[in-house]
N, C-alpha and C positions, 0 to 999 in steps of 0.2 A: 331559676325554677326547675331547671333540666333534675338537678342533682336531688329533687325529691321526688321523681318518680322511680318505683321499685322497677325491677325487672319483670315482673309481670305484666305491670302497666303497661310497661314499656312493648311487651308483647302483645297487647291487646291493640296501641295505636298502627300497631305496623300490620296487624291482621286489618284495620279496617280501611285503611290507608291501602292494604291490596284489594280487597273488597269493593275500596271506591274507585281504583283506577280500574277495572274489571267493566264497573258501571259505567264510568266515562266511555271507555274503550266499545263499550255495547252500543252505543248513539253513533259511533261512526259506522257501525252498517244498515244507517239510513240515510247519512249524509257526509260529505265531504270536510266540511269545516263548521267551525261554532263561534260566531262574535258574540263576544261581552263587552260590557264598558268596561273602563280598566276601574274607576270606583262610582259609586253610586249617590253625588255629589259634583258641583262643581269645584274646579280645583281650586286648592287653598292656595292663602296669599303668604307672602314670603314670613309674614309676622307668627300667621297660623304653622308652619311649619317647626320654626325656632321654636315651639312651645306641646311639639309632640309626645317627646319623653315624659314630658306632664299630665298626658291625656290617654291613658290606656285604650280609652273607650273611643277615641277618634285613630288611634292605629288599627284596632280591630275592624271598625267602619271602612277604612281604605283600605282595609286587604281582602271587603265581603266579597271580590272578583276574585282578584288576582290570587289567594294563595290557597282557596281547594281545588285551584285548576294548576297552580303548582306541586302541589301535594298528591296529584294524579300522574304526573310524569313525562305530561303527553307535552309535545314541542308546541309553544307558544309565541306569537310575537307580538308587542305593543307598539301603536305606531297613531300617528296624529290624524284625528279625521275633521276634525271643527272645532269653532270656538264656543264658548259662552258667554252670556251677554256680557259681559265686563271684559270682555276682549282675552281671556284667559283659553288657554288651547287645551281642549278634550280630547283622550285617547281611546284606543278602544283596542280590545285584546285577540285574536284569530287563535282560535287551535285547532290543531291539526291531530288526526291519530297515528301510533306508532307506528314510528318510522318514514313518516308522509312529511318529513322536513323539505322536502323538494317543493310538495304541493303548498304549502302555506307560505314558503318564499316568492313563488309563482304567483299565488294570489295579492301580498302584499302588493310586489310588484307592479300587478293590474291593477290595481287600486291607485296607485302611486303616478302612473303613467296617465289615468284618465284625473286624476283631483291634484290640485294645489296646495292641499291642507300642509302638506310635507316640506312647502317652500313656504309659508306665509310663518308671523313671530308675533310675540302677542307685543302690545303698544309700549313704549319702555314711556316711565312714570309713576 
């Protein structure tokens, strides 16, 4: 798909693309960090994944976090904080603003040091 977007095009995603990490970057001067969940669904099972390449419309669903928060630039980490009911383990995504990669490994950290989620495995079955 890359190879049919002109060069203009291609100039207009990278304008908005600065634009957006501009905006992102504006929210950290009112706070430290931003959790998201990493997707907005409980996580798929090993049969739903085998059958991704199939599903357009369920990669774009899994990326409604994770990738205009990659597409901004800003240091992210995803790390485990719960399960869902079928015992399947939820993520959840920290960002941090530019150049504050000290501050969001600090926070995982804290996280990490007060919860279990990090040490527990969903049920093999």
């Amino acid at each position: 798909m890359g190879r049919t977007v002109s060069e203009a095009e291609y100039q207009q995603i990278l304008l908005r693309r600065a634009i957006f990490r501009r905006e992102v970057e504006a929210l950290f001067a009112a706070v430290d960090l931003i959790l998201t969940p990493v997707q907005p669904f409980a996580p798929l099972t090993l049969a739903a994944l085998a059958t991704l390449g199939e599903q357009p419309d369920l990669i774009a669903r899994l990326q409604r976090y994770t990738c205009p928060l990659d597409m901004s630039g800003h240091p992210a980490l995803t790390f485990p904080a719960g399960f869902a009911r079928d015992g399947m383990p939820i993520g959840v995504q920290l960002l941090a603003g530019q150049f504050q990669e000290l501050t969001l490994v600090r926070a995982v950290a804290a996280f990490q040091e007060h919860t279990t989620w990090h040490q527990r495995h969903p049920a093999k079955g």
